[in-house]
PDB file of N, CA, C and O in Angstrom:
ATOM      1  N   UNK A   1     116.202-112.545   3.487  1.00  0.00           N
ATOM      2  CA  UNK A   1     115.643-111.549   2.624  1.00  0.00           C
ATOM      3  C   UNK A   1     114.164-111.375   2.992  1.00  0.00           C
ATOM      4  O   UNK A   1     113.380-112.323   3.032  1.00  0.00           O
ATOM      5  N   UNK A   2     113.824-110.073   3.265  1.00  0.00           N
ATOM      6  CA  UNK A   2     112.499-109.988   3.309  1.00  0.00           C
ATOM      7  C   UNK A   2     111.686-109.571   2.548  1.00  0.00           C
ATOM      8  O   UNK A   2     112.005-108.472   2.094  1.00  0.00           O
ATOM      9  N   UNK A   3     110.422-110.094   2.063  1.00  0.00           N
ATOM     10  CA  UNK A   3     109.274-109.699   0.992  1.00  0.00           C
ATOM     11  C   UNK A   3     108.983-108.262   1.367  1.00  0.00           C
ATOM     12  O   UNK A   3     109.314-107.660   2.388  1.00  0.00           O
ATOM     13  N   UNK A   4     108.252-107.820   0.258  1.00  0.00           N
ATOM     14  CA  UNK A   4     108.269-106.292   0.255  1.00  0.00           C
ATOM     15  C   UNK A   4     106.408-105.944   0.905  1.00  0.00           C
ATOM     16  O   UNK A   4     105.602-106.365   0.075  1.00  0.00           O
ATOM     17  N   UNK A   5     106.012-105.573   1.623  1.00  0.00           N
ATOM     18  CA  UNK A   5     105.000-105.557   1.955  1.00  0.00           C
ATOM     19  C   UNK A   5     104.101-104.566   1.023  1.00  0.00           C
ATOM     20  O   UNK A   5     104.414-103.477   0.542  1.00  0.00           O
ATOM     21  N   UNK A   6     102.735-105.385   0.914  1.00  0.00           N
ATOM     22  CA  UNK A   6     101.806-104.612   0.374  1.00  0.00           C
ATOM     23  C   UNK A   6     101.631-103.108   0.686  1.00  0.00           C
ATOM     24  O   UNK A   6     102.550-102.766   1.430  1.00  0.00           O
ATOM     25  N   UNK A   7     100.964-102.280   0.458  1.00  0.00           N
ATOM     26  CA  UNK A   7     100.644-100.841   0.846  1.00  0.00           C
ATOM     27  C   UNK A   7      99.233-101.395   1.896  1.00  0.00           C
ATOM     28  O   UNK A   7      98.575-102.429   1.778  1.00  0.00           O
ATOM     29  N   UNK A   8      99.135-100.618   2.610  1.00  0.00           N
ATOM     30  CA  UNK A   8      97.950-101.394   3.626  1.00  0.00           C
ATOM     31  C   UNK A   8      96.740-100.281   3.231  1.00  0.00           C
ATOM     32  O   UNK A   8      97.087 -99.116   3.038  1.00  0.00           O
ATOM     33  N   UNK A   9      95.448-100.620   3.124  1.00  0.00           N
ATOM     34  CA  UNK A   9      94.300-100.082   2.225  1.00  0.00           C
ATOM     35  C   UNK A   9      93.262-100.561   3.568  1.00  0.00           C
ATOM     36  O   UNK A   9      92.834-101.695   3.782  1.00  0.00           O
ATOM     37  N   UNK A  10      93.029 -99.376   4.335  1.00  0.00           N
ATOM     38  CA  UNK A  10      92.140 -99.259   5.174  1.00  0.00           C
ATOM     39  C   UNK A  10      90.721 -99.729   4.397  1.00  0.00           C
ATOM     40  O   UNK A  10      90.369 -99.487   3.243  1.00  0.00           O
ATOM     41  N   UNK A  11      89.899-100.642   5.669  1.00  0.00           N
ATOM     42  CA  UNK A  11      88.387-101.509   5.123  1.00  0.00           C
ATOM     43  C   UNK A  11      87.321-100.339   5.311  1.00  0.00           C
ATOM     44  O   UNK A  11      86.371-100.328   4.528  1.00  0.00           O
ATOM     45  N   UNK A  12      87.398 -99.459   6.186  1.00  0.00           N
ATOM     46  CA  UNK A  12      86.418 -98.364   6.230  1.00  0.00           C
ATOM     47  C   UNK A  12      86.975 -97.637   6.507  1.00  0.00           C
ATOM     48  O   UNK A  12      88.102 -97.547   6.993  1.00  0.00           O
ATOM     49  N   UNK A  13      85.780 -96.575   6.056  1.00  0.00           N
ATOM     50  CA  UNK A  13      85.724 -94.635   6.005  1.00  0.00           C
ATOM     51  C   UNK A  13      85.099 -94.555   7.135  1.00  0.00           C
ATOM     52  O   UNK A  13      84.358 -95.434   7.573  1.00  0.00           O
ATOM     53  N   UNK A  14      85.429 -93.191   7.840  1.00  0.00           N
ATOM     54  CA  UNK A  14      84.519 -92.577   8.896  1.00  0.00           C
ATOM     55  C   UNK A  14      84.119 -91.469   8.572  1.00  0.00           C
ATOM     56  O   UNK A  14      84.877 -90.503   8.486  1.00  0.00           O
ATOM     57  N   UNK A  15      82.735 -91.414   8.313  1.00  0.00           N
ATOM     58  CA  UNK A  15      81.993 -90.470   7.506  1.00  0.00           C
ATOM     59  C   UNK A  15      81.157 -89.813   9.235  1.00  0.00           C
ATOM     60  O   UNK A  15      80.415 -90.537   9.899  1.00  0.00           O
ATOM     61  N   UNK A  16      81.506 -88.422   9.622  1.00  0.00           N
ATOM     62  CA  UNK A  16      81.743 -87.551  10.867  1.00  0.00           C
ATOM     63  C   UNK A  16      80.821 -86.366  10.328  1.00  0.00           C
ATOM     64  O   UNK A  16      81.166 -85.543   9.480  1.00  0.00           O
ATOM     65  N   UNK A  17      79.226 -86.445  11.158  1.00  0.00           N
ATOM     66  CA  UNK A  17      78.364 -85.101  11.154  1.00  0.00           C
ATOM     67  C   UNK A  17      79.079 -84.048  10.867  1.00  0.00           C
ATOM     68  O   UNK A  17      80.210 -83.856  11.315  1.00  0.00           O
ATOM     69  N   UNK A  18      78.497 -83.318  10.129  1.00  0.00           N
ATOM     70  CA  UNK A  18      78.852 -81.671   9.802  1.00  0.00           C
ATOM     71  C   UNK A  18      78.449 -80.737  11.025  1.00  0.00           C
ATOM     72  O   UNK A  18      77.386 -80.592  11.628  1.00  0.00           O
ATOM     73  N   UNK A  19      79.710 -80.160  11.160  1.00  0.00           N
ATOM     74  CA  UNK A  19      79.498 -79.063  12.519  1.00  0.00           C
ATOM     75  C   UNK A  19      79.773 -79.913  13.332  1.00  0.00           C
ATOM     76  O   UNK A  19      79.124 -79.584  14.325  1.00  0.00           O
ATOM     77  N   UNK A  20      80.429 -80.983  13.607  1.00  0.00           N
ATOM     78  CA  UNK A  20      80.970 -81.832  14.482  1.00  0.00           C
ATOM     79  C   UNK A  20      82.161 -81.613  14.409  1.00  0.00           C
ATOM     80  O   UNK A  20      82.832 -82.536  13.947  1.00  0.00           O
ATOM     81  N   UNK A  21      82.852 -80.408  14.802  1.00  0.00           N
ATOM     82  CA  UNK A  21      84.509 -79.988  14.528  1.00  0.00           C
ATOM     83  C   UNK A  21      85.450 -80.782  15.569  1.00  0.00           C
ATOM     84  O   UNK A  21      86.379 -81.445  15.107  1.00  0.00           O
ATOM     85  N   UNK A  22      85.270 -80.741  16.740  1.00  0.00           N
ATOM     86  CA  UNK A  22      86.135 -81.316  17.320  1.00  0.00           C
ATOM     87  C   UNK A  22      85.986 -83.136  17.436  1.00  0.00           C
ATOM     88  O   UNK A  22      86.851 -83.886  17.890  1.00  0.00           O
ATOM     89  N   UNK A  23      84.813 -83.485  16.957  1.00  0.00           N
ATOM     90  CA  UNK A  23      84.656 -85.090  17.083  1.00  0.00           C
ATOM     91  C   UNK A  23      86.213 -85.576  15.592  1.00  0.00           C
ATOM     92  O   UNK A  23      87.071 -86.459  15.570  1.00  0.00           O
ATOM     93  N   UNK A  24      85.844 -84.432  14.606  1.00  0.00           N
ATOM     94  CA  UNK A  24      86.083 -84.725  13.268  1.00  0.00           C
ATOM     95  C   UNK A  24      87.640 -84.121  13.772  1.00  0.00           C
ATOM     96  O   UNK A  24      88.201 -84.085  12.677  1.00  0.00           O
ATOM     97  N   UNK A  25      88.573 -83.673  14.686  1.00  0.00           N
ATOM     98  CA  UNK A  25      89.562 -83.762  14.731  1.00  0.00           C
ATOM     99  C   UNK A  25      89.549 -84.491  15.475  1.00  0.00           C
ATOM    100  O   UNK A  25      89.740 -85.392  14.658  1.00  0.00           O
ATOM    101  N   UNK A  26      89.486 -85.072  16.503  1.00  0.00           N
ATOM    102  CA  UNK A  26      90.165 -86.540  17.519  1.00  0.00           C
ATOM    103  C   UNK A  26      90.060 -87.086  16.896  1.00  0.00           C
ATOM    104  O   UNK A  26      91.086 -87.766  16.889  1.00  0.00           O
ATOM    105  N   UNK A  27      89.167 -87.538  15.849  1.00  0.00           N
ATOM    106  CA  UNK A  27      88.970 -88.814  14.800  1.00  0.00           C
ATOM    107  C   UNK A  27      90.196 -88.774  13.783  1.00  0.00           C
ATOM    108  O   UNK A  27      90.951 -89.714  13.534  1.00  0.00           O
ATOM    109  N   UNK A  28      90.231 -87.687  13.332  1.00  0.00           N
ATOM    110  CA  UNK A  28      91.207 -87.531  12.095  1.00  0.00           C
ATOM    111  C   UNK A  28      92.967 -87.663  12.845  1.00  0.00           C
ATOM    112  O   UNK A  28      93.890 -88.301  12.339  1.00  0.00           O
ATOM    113  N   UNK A  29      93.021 -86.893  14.093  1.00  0.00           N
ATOM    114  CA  UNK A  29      94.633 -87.309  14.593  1.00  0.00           C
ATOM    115  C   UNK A  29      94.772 -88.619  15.113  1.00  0.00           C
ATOM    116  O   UNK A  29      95.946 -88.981  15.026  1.00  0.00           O
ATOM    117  N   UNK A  30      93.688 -89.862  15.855  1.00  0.00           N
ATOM    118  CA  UNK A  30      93.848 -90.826  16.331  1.00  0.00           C
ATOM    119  C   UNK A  30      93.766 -91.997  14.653  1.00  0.00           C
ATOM    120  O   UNK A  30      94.107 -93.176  14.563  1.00  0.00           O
ATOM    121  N   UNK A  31      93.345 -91.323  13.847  1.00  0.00           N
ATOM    122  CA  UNK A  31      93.061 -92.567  13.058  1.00  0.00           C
ATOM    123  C   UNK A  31      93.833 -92.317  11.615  1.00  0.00           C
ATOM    124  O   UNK A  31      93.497 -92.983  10.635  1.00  0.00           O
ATOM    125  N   UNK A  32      95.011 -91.206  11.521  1.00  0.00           N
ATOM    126  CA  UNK A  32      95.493 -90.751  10.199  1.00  0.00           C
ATOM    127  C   UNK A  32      96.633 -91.620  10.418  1.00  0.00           C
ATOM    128  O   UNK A  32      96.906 -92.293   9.425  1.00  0.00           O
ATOM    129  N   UNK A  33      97.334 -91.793  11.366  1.00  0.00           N
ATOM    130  CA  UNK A  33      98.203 -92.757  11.794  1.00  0.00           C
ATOM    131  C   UNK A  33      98.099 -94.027  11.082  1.00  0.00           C
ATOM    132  O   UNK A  33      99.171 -94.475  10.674  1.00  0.00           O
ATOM    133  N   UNK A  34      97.165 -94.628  10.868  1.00  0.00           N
ATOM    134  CA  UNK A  34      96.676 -95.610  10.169  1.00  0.00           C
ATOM    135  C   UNK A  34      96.048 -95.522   8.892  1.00  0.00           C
ATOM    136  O   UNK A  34      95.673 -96.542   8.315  1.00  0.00           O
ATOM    137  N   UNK A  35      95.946 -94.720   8.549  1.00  0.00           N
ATOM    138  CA  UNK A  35      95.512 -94.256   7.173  1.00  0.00           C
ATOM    139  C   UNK A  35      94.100 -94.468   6.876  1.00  0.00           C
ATOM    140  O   UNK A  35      93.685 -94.519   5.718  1.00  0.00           O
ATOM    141  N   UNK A  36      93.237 -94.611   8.071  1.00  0.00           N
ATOM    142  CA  UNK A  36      91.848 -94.400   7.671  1.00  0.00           C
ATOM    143  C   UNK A  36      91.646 -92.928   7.687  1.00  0.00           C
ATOM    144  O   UNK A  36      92.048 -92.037   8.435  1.00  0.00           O
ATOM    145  N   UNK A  37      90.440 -92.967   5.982  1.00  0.00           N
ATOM    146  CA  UNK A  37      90.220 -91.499   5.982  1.00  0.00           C
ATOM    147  C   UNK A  37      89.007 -91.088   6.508  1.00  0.00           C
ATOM    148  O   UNK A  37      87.951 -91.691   6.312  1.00  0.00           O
ATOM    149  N   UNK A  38      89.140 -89.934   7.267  1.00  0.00           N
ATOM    150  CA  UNK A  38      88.009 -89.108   7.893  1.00  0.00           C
ATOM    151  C   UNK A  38      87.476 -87.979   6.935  1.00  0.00           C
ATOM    152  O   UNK A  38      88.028 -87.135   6.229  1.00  0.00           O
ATOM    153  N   UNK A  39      86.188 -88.314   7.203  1.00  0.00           N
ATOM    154  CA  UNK A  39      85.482 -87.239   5.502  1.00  0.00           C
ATOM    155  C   UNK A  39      84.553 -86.601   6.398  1.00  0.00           C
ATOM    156  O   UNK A  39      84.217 -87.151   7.447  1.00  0.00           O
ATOM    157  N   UNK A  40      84.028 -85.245   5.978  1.00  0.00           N
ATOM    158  CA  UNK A  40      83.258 -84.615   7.007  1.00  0.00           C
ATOM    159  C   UNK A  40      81.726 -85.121   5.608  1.00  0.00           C
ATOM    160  O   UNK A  40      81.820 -85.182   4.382  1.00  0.00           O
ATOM    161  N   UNK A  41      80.457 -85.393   6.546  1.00  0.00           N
ATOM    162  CA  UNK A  41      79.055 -85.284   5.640  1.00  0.00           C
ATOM    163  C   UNK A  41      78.793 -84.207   5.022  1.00  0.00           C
ATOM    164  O   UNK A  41      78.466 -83.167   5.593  1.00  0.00           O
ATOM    165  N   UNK A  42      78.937 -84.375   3.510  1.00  0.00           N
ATOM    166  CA  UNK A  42      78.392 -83.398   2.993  1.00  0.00           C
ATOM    167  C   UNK A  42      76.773 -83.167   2.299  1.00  0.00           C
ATOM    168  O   UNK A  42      76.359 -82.515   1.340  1.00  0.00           O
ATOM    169  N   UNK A  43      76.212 -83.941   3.185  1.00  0.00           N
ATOM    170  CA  UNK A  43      74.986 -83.841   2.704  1.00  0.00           C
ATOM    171  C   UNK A  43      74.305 -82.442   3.647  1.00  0.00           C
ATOM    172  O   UNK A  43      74.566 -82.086   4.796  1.00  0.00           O
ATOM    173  N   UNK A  44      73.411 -81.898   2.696  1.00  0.00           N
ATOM    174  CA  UNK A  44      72.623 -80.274   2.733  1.00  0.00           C
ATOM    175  C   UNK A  44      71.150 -81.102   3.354  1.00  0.00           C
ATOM    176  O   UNK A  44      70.527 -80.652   4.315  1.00  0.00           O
ATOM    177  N   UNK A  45      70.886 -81.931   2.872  1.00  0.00           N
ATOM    178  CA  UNK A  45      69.319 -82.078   3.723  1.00  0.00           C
ATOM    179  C   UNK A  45      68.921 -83.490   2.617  1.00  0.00           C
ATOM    180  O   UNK A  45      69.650 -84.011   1.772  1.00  0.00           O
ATOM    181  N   UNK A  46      67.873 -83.746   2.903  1.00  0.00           N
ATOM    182  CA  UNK A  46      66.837 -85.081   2.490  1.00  0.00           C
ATOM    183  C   UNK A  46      66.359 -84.442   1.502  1.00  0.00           C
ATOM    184  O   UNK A  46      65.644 -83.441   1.510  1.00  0.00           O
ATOM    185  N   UNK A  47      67.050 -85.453   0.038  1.00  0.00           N
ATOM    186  CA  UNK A  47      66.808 -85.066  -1.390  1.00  0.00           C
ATOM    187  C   UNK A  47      65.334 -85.502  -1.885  1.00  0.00           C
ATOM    188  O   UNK A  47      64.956 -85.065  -2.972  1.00  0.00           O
ATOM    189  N   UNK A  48      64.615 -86.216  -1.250  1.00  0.00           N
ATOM    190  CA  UNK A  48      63.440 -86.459  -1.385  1.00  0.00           C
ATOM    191  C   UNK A  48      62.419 -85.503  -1.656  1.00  0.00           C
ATOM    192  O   UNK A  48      62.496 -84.548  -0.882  1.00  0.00           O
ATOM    193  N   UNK A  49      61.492 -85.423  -2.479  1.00  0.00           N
ATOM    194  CA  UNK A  49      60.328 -84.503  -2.796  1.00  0.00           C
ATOM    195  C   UNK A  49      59.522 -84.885  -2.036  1.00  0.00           C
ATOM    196  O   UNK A  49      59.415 -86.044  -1.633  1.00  0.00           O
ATOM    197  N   UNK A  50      58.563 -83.565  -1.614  1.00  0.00           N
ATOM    198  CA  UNK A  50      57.666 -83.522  -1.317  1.00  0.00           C
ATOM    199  C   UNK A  50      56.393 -84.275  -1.661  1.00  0.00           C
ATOM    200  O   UNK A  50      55.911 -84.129  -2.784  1.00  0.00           O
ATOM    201  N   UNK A  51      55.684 -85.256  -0.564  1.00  0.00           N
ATOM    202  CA  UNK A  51      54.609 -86.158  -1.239  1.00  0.00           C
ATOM    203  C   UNK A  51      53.783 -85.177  -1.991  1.00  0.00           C
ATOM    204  O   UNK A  51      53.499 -85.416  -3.164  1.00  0.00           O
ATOM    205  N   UNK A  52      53.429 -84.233  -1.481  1.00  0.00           N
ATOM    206  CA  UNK A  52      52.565 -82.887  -1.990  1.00  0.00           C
ATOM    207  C   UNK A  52      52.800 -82.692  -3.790  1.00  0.00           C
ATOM    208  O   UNK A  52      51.897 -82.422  -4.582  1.00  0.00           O
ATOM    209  N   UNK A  53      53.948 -82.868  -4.060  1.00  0.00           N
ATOM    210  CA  UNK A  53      54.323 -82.395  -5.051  1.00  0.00           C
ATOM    211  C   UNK A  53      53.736 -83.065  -6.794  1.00  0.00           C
ATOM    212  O   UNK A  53      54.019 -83.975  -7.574  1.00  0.00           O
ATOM    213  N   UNK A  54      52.972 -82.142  -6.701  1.00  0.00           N
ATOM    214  CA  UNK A  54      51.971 -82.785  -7.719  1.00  0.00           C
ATOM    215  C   UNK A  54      52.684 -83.304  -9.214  1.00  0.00           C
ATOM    216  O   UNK A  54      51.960 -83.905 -10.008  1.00  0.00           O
ATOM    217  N   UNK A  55      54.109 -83.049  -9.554  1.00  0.00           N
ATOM    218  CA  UNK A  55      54.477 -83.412 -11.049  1.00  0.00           C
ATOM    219  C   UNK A  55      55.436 -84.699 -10.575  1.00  0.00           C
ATOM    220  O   UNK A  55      56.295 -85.182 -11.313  1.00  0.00           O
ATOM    221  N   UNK A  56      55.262 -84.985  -9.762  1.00  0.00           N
ATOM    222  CA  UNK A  56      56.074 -86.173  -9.487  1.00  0.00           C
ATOM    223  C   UNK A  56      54.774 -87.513 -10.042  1.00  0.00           C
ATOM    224  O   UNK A  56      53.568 -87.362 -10.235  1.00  0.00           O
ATOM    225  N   UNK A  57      55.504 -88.580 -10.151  1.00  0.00           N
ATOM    226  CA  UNK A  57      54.818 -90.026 -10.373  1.00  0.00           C
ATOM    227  C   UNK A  57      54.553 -90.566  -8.774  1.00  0.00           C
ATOM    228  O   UNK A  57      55.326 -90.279  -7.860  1.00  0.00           O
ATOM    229  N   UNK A  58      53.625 -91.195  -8.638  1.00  0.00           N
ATOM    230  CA  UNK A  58      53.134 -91.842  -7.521  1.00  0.00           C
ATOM    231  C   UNK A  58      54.237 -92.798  -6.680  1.00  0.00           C
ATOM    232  O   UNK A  58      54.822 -93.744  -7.208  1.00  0.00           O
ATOM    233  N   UNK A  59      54.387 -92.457  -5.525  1.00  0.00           N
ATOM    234  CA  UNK A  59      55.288 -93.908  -5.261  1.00  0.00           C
ATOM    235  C   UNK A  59      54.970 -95.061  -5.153  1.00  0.00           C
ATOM    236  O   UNK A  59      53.859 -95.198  -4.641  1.00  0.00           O
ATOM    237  N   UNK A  60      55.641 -96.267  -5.506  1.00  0.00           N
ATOM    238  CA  UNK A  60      55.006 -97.604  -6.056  1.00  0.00           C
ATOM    239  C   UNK A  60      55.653 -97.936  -4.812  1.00  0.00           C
ATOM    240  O   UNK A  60      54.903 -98.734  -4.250  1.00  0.00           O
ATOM    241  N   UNK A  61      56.755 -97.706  -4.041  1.00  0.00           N
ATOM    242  CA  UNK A  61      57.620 -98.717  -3.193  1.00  0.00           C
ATOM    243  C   UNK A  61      56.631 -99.047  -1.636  1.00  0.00           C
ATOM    244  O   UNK A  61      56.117 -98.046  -1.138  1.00  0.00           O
ATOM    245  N   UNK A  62      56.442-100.108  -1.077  1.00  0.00           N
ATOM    246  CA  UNK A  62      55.623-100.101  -0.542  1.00  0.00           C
ATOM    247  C   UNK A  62      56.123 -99.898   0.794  1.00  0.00           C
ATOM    248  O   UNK A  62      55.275 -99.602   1.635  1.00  0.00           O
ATOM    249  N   UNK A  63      57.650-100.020   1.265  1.00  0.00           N
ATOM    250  CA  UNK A  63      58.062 -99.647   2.502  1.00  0.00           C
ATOM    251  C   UNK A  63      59.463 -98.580   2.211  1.00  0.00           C
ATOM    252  O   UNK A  63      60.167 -98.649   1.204  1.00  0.00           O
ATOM    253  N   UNK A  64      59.602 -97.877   3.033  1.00  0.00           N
ATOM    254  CA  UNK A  64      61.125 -96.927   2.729  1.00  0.00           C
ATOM    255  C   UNK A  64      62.389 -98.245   2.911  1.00  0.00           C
ATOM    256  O   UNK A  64      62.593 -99.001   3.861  1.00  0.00           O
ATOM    257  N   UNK A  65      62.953 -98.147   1.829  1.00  0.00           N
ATOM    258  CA  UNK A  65      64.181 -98.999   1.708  1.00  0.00           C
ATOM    259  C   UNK A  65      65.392 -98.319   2.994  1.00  0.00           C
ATOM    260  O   UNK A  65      66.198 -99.123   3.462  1.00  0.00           O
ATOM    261  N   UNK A  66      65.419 -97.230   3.354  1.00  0.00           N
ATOM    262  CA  UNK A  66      66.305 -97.079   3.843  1.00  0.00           C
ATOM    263  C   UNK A  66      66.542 -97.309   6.043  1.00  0.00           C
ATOM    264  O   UNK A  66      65.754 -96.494   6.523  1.00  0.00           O
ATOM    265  N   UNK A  67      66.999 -97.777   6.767  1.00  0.00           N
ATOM    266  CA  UNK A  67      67.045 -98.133   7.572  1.00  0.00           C
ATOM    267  C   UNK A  67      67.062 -97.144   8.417  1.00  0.00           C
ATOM    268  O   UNK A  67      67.192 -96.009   7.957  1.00  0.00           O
ATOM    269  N   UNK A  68      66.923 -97.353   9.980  1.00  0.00           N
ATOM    270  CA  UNK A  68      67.165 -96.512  10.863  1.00  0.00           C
ATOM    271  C   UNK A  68      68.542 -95.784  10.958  1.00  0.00           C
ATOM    272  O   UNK A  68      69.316 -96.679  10.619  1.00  0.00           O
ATOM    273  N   UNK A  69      69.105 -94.960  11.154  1.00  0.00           N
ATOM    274  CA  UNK A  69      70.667 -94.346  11.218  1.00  0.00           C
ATOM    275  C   UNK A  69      70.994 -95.514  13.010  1.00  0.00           C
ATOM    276  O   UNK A  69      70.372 -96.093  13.900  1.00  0.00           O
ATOM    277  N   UNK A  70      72.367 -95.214  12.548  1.00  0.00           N
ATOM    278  CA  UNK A  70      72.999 -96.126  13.551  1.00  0.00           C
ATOM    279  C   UNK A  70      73.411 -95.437  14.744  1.00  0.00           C
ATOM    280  O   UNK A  70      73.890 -94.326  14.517  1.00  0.00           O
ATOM    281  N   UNK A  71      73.353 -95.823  16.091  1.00  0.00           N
ATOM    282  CA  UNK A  71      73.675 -95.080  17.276  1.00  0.00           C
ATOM    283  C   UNK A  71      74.298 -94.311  17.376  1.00  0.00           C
ATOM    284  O   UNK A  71      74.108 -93.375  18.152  1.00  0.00           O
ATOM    285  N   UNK A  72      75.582 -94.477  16.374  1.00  0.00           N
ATOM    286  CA  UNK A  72      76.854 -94.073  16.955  1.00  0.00           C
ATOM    287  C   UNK A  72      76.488 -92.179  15.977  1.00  0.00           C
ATOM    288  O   UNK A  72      77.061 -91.187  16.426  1.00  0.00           O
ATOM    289  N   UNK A  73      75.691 -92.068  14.944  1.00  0.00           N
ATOM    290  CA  UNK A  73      75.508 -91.326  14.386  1.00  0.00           C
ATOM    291  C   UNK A  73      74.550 -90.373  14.973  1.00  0.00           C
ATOM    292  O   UNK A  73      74.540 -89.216  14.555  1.00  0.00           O
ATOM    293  N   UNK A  74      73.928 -90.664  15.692  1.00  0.00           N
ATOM    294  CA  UNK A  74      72.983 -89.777  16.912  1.00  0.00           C
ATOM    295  C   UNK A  74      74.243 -89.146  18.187  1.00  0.00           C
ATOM    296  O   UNK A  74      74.830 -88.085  18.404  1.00  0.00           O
ATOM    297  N   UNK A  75      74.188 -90.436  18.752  1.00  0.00           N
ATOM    298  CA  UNK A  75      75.033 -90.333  19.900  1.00  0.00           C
ATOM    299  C   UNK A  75      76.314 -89.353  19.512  1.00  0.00           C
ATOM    300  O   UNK A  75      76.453 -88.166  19.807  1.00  0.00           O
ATOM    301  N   UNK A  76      77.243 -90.247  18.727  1.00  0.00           N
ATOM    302  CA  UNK A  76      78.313 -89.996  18.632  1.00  0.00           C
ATOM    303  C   UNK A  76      79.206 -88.844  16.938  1.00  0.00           C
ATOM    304  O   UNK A  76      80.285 -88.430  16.516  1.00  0.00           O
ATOM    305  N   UNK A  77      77.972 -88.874  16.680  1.00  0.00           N
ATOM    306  CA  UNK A  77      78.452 -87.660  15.436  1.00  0.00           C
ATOM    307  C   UNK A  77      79.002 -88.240  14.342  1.00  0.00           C
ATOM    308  O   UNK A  77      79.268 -87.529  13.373  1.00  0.00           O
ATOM    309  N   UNK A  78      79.252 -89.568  14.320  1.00  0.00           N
ATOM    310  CA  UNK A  78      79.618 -90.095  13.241  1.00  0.00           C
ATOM    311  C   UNK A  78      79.680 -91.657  12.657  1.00  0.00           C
ATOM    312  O   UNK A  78      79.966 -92.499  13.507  1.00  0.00           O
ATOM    313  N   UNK A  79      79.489 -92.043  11.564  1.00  0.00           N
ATOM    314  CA  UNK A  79      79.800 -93.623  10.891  1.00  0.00           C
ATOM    315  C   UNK A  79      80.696 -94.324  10.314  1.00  0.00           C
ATOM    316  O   UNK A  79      81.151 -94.089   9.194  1.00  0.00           O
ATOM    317  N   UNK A  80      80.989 -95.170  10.986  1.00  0.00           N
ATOM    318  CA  UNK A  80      82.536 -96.066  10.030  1.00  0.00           C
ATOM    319  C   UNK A  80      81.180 -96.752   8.724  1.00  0.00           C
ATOM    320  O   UNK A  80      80.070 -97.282   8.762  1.00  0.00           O
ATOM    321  N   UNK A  81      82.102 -96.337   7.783  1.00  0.00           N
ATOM    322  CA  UNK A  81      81.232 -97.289   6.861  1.00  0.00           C
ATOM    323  C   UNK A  81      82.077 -98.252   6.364  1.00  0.00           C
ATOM    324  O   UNK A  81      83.207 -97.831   6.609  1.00  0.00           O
ATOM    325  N   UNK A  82      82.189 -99.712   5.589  1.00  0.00           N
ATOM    326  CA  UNK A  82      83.160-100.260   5.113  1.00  0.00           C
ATOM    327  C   UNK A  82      83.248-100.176   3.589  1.00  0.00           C
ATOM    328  O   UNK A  82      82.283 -99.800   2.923  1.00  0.00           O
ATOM    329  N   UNK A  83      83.807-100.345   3.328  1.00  0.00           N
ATOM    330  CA  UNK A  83      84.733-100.030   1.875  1.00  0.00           C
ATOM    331  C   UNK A  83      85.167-100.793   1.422  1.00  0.00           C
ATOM    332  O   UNK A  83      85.751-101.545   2.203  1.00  0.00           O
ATOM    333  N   UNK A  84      85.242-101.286  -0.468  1.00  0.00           N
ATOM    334  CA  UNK A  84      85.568-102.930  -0.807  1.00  0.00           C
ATOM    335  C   UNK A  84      87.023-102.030  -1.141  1.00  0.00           C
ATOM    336  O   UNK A  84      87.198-100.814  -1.232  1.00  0.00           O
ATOM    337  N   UNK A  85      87.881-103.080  -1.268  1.00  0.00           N
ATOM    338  CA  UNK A  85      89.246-102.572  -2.096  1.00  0.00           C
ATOM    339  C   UNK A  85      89.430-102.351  -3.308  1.00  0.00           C
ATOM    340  O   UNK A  85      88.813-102.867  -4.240  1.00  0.00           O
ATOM    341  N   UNK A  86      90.320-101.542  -3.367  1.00  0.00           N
ATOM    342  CA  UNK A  86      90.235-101.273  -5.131  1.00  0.00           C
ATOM    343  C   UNK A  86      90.832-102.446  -5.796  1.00  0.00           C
ATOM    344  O   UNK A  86      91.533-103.262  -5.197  1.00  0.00           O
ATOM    345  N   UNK A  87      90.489-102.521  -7.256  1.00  0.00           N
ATOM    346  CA  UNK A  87      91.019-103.207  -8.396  1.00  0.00           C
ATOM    347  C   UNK A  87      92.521-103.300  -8.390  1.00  0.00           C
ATOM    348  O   UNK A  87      93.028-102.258  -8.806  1.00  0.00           O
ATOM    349  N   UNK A  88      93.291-104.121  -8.085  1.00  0.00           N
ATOM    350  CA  UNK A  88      94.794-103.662  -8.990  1.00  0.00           C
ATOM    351  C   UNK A  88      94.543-103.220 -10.179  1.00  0.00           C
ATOM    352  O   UNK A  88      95.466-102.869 -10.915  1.00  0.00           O
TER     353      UNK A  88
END
């Protein structure tokens, strides 16, 4: 008798530049097979205000928290990011 296997829950997303049409289909037919999902970026631009912008509060943070973008996102048009599993 064999046990019934889990549903298998891909560890990362591949989050694929906008206007990157054909990266974002080889990605999506080589990797749907497996059930990782391919999401196109929907980000419009850098939500950040203008330092200029006089009704804002001063920034206190003393370095930008956020890191360099990763090679593959220059180079290659897109990021695996990883993903925790859901809750049962």
């Amino acid at each position: 008798m064999s046990e019934p296997q889990a549903a298998f829950e891909p560890s990362v997303l591949v989050v694929v530049r906008a206007g990157a049409v054909d990266r974002f289909a080889a990605l999506k037919s080589a990797l749907a097979p497996d059930g990782v999902d391919v999401v196109w970026d929907r980000r419009l631009g850098d939500r950040r205000r203008s330092a200029d912008d006089s009704t804002q509060a001063p920034d206190r943070r003393r370095l930008d928290r956020r890191g360099s973008m990763p090679a593959s996102w220059s180079l290659l048009d897109f990021l695996v990011v990883p993903t925790r599993p859901r809750a049962s």
